[in-house]
VMD Tcl script that builds the backbone (N, CA, C; Angstrom):
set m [mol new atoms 345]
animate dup $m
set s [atomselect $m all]
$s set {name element resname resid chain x y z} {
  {N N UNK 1 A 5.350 -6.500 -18.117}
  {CA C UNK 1 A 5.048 -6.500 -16.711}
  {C C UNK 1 A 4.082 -5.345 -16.424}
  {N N UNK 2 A 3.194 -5.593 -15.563}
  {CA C UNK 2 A 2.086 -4.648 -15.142}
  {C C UNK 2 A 2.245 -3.992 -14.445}
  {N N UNK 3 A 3.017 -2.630 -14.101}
  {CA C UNK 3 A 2.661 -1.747 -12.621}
  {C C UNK 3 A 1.027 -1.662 -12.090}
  {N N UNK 4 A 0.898 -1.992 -10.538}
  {CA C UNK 4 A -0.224 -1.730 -10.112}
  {C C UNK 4 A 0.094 -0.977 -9.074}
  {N N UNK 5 A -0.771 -0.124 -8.678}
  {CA C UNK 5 A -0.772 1.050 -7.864}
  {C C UNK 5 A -1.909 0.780 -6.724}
  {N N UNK 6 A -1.862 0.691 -5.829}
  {CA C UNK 6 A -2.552 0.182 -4.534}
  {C C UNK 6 A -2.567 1.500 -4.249}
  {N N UNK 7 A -4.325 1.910 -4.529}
  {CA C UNK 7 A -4.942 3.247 -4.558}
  {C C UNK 7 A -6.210 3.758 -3.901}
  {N N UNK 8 A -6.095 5.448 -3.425}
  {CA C UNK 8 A -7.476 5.545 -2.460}
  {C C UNK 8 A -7.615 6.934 -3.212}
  {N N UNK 9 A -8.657 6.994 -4.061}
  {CA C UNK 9 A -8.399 8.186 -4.933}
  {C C UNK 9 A -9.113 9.193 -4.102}
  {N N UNK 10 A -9.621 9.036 -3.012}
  {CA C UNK 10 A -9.984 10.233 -1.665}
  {C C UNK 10 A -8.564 10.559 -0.869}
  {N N UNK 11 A -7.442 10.159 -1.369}
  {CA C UNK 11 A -6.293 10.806 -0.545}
  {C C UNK 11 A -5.569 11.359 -1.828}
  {N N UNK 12 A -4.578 12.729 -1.018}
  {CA C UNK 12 A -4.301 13.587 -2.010}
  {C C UNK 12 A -2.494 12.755 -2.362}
  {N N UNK 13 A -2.162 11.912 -1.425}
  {CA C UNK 13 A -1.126 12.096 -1.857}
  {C C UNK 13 A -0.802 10.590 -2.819}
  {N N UNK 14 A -2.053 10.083 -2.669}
  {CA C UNK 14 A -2.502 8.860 -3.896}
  {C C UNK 14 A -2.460 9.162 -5.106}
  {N N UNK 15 A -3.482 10.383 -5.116}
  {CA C UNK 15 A -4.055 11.017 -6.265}
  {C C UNK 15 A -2.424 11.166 -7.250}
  {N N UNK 16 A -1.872 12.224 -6.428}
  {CA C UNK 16 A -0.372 13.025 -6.918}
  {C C UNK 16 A 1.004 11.669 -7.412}
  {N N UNK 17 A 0.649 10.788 -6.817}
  {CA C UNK 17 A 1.057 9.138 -7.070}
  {C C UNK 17 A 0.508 8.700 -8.579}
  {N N UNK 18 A -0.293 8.827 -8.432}
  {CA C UNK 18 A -0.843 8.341 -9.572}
  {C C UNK 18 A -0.822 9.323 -10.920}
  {N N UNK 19 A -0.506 11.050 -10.568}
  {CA C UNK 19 A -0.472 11.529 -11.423}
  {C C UNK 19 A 0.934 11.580 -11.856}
  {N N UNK 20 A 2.029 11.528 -10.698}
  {CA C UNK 20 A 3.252 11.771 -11.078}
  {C C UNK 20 A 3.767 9.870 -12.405}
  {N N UNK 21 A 3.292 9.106 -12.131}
  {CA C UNK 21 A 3.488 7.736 -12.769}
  {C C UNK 21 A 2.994 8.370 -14.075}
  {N N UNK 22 A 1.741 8.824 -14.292}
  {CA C UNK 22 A 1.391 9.182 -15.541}
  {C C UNK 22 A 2.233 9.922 -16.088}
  {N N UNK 23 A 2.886 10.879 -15.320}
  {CA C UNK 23 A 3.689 11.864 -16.538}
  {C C UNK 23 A 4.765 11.381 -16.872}
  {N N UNK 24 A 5.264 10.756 -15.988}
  {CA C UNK 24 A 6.510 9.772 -16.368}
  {C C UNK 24 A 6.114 8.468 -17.258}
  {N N UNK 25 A 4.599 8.392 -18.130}
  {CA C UNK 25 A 4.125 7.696 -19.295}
  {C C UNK 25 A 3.692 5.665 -18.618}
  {N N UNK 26 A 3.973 5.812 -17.154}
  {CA C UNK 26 A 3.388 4.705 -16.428}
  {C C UNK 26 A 2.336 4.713 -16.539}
  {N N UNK 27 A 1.176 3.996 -17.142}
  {CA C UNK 27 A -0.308 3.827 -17.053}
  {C C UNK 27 A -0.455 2.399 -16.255}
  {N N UNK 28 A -0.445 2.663 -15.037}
  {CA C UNK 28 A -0.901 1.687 -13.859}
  {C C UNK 28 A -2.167 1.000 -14.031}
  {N N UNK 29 A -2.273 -0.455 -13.272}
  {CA C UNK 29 A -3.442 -0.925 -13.239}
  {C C UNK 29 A -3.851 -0.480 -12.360}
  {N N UNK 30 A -4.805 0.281 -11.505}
  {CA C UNK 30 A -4.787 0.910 -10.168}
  {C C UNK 30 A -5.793 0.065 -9.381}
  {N N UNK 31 A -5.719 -0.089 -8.387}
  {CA C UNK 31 A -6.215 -1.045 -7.185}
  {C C UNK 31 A -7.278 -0.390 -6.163}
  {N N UNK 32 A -8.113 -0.218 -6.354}
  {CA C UNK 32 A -8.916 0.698 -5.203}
  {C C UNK 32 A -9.163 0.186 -4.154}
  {N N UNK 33 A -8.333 -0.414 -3.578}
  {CA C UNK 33 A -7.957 -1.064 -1.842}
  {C C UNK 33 A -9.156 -0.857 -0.561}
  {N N UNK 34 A -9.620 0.289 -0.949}
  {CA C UNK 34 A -11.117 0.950 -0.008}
  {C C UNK 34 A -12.129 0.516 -0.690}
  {N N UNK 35 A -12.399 -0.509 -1.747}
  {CA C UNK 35 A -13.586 -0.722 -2.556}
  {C C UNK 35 A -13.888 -2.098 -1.554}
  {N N UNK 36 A -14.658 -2.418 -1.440}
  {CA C UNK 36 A -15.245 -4.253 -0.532}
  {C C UNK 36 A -14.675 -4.988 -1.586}
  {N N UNK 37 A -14.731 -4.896 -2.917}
  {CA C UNK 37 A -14.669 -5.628 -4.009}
  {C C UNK 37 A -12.998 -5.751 -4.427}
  {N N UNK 38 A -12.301 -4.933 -4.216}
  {CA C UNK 38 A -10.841 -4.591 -4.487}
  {C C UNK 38 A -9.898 -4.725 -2.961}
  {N N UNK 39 A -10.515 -5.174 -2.033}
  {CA C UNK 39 A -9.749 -5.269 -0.683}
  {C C UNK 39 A -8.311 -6.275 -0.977}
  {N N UNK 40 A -7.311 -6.017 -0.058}
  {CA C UNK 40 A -6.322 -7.047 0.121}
  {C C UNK 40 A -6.375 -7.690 0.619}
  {N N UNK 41 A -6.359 -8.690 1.031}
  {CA C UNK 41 A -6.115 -10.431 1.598}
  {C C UNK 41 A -5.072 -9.904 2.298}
  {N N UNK 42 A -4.724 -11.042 3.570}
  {CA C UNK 42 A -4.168 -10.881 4.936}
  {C C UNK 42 A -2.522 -11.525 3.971}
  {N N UNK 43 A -2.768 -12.230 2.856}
  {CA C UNK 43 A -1.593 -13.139 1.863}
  {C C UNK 43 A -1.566 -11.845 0.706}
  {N N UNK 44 A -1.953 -11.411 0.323}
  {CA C UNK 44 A -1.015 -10.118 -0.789}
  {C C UNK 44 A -0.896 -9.242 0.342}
  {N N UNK 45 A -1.018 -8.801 1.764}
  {CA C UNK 45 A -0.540 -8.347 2.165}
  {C C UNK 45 A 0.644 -8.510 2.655}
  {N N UNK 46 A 1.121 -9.273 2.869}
  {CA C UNK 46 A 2.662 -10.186 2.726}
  {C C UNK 46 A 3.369 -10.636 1.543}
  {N N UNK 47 A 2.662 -10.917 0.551}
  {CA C UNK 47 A 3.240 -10.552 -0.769}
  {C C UNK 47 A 3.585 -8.777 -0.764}
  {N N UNK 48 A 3.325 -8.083 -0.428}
  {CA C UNK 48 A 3.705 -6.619 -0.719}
  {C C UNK 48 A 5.137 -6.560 0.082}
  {N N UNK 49 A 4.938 -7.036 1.820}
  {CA C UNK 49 A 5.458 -7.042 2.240}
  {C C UNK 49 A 6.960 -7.892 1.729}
  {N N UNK 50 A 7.010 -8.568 1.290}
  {CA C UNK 50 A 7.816 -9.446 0.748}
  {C C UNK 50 A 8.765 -8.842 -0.091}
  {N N UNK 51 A 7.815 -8.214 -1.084}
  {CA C UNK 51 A 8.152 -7.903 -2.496}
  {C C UNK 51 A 9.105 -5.817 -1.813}
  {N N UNK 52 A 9.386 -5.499 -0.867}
  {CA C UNK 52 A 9.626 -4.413 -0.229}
  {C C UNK 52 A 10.566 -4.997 0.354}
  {N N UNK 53 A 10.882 -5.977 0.164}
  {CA C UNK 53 A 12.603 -6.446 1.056}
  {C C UNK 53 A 12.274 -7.302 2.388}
  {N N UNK 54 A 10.814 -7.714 2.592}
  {CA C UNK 54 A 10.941 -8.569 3.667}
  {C C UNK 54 A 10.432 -7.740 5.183}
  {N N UNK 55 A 9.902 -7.079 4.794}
  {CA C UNK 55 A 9.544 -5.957 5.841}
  {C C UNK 55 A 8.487 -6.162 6.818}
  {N N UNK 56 A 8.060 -5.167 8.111}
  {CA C UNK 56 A 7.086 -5.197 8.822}
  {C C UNK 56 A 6.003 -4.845 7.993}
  {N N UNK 57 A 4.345 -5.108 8.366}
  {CA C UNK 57 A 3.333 -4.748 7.962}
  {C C UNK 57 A 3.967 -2.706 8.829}
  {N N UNK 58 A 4.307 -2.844 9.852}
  {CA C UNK 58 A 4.344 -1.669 10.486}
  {C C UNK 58 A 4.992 -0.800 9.855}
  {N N UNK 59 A 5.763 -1.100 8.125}
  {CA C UNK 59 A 6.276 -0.315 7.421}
  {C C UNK 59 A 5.552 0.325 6.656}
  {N N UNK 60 A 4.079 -0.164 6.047}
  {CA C UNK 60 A 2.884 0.763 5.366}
  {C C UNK 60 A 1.540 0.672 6.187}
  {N N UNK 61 A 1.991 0.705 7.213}
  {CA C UNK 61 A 0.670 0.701 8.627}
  {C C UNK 61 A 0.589 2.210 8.514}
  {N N UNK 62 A -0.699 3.023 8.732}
  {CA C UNK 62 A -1.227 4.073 9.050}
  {C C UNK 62 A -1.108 4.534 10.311}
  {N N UNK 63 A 0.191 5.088 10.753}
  {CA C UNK 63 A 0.342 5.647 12.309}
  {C C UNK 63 A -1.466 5.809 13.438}
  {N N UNK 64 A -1.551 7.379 12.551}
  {CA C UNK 64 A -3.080 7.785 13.033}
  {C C UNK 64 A -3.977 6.635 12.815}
  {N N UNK 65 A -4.128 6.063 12.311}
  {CA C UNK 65 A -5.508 5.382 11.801}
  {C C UNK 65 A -5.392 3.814 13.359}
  {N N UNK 66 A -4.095 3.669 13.394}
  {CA C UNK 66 A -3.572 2.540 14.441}
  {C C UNK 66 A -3.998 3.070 15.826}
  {N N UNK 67 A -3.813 4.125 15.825}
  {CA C UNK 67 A -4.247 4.795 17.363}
  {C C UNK 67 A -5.830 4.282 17.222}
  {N N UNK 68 A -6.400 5.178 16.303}
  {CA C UNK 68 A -7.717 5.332 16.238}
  {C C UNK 68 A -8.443 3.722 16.608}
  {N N UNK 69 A -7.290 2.616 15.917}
  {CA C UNK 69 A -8.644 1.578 16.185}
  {C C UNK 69 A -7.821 0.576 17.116}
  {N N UNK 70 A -7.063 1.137 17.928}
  {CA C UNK 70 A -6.603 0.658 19.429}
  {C C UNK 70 A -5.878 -0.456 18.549}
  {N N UNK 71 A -4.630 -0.385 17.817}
  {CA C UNK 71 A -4.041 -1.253 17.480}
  {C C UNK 71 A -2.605 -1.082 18.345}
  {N N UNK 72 A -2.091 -2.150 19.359}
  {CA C UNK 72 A -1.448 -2.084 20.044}
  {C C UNK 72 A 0.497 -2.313 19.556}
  {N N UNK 73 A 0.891 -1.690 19.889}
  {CA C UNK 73 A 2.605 -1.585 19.186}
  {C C UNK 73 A 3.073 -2.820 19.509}
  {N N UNK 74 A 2.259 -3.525 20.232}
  {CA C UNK 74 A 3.346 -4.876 20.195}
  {C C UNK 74 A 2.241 -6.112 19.643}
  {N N UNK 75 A 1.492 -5.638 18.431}
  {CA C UNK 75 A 0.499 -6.605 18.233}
  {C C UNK 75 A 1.909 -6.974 16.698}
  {N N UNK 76 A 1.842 -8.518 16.823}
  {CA C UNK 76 A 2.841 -9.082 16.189}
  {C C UNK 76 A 2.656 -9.206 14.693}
  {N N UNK 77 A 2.590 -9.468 13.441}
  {CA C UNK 77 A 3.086 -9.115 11.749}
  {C C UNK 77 A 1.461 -9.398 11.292}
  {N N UNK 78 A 1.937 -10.966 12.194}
  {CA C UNK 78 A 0.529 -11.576 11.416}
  {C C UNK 78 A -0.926 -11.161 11.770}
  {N N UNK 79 A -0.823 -10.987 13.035}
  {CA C UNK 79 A -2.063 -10.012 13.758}
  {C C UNK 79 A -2.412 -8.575 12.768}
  {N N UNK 80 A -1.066 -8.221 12.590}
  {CA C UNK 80 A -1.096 -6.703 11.859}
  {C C UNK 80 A -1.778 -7.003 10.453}
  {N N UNK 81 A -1.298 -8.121 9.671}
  {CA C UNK 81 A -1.369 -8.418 8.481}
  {C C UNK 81 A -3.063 -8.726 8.436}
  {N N UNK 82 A -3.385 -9.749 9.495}
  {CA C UNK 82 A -4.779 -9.607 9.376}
  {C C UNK 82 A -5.769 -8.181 9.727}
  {N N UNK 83 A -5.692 -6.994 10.394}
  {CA C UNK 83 A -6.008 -6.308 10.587}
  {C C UNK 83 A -6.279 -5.255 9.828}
  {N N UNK 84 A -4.969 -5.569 9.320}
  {CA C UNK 84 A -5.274 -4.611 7.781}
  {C C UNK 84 A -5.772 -4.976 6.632}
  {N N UNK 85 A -6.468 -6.350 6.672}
  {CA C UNK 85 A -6.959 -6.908 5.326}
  {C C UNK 85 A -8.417 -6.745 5.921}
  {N N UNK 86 A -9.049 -6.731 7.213}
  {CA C UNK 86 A -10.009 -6.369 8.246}
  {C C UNK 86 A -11.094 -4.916 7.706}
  {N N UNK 87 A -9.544 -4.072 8.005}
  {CA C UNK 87 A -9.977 -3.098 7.951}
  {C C UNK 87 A -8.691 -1.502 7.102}
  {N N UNK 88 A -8.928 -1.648 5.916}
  {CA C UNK 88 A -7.891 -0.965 4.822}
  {C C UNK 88 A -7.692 0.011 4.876}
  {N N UNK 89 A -8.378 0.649 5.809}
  {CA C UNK 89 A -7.782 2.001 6.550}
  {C C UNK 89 A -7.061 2.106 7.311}
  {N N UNK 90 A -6.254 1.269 7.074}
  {CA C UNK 90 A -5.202 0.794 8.130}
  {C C UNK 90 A -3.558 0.754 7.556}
  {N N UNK 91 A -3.931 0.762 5.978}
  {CA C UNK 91 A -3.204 0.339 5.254}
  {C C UNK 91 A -2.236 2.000 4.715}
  {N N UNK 92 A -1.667 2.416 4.309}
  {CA C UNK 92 A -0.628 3.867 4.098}
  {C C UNK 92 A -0.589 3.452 2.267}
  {N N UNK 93 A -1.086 4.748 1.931}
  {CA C UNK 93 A -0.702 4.441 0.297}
  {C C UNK 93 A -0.389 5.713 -0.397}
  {N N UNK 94 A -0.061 5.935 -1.922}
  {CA C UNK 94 A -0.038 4.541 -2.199}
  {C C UNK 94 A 1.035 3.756 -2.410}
  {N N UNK 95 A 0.629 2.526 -2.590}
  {CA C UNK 95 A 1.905 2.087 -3.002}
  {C C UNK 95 A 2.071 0.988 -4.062}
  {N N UNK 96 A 3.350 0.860 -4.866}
  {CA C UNK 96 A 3.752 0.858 -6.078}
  {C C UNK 96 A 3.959 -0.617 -6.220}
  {N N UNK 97 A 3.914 -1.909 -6.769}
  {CA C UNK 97 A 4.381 -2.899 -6.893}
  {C C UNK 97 A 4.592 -2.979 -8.741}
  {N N UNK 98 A 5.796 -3.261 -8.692}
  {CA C UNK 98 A 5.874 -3.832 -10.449}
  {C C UNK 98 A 6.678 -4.903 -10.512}
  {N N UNK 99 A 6.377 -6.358 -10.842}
  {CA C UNK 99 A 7.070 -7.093 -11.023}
  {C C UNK 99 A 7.485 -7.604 -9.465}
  {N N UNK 100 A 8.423 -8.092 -9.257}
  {CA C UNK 100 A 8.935 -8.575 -8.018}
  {C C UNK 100 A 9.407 -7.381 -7.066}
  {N N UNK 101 A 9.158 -6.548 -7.134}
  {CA C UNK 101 A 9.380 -5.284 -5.816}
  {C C UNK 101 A 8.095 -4.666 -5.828}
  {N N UNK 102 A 8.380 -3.621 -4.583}
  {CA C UNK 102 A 7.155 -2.518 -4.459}
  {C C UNK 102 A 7.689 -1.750 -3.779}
  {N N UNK 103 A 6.672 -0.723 -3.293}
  {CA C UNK 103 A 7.769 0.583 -2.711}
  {C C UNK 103 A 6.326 1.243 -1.823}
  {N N UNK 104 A 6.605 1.617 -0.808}
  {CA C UNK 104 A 5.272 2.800 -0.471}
  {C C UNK 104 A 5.625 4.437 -1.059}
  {N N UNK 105 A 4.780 4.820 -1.668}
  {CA C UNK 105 A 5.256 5.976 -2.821}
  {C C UNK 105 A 4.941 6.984 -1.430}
  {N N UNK 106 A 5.460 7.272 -0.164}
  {CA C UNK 106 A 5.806 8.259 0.481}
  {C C UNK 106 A 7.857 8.638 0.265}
  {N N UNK 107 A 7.976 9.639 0.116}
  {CA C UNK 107 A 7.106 10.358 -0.713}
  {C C UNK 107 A 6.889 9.936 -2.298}
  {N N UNK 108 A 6.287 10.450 -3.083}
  {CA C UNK 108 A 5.697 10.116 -4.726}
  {C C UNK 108 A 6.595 9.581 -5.491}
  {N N UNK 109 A 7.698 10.123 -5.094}
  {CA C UNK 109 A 9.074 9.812 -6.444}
  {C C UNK 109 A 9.303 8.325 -6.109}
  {N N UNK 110 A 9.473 7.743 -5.207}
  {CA C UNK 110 A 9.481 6.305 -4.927}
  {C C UNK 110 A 8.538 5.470 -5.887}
  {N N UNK 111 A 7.826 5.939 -6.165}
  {CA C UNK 111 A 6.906 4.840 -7.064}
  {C C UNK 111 A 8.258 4.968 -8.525}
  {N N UNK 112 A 8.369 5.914 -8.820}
  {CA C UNK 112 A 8.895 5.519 -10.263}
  {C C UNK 112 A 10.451 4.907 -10.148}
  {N N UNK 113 A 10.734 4.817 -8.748}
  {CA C UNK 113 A 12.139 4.158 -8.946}
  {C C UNK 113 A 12.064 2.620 -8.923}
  {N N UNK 114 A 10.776 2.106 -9.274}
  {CA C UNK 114 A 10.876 0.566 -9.119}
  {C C UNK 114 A 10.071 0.188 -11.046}
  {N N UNK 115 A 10.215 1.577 -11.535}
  {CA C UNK 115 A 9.854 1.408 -12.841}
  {C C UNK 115 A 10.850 0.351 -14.058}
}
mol reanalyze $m
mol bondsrecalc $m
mol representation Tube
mol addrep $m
């Protein structure tokens, strides 16, 4: 099974995600989510969601970043889900999927408990 790491290697607490998996001998496929070429779909964004117990998009939504682009608290999953496949700065990382779960690695140690 492949760990992939849904990654923004301009954030520090990605970076420290990705380093803490390494020392614990995880060599991730890593996902650069901010690339045009590596973006998520509005559907693996609900696959993540899924694979996290069934959850809101509003569970790895970017508080600040939601203000910033007038995303309204009662805008409903699928609205959210498209918004963040829109625009991936929208998205909170990183976060961990292996196999049938995932985790948002806030804080870091969460990524290796789905190892």
């Amino acid at each position: 099974m492949t760990y992939i790491l849904i990654h923004n290697p301009g954030c520090g607490s990605s970076k420290k995600g990705l380093a803490l998996l390494q020392e614990n001998g995880i060599e991730p496929e890593v996902r650069k989510y901010m690339n045009a070429g590596e973006r998520l779909s509005a559907d693996e964004l609900k696959a993540i969601a899924k694979k996290m117990g069934g959850v809101s998009p509003r569970e790895f939504l970017r508080d600040k970043d939601a203000q910033k682009f007038d995303i309204p608290t009662t805008m409903g999953d699928e609205e959210l889900f498209a918004a963040m496949a829109e625009n991936p700065k929208l998205i909170q990382r990183p976060i961990g999927i292996n196999g049938d779960k995932a985790v948002l690695g806030r804080p870091n140690e969460k990524l290796v408990e789905i190892t």
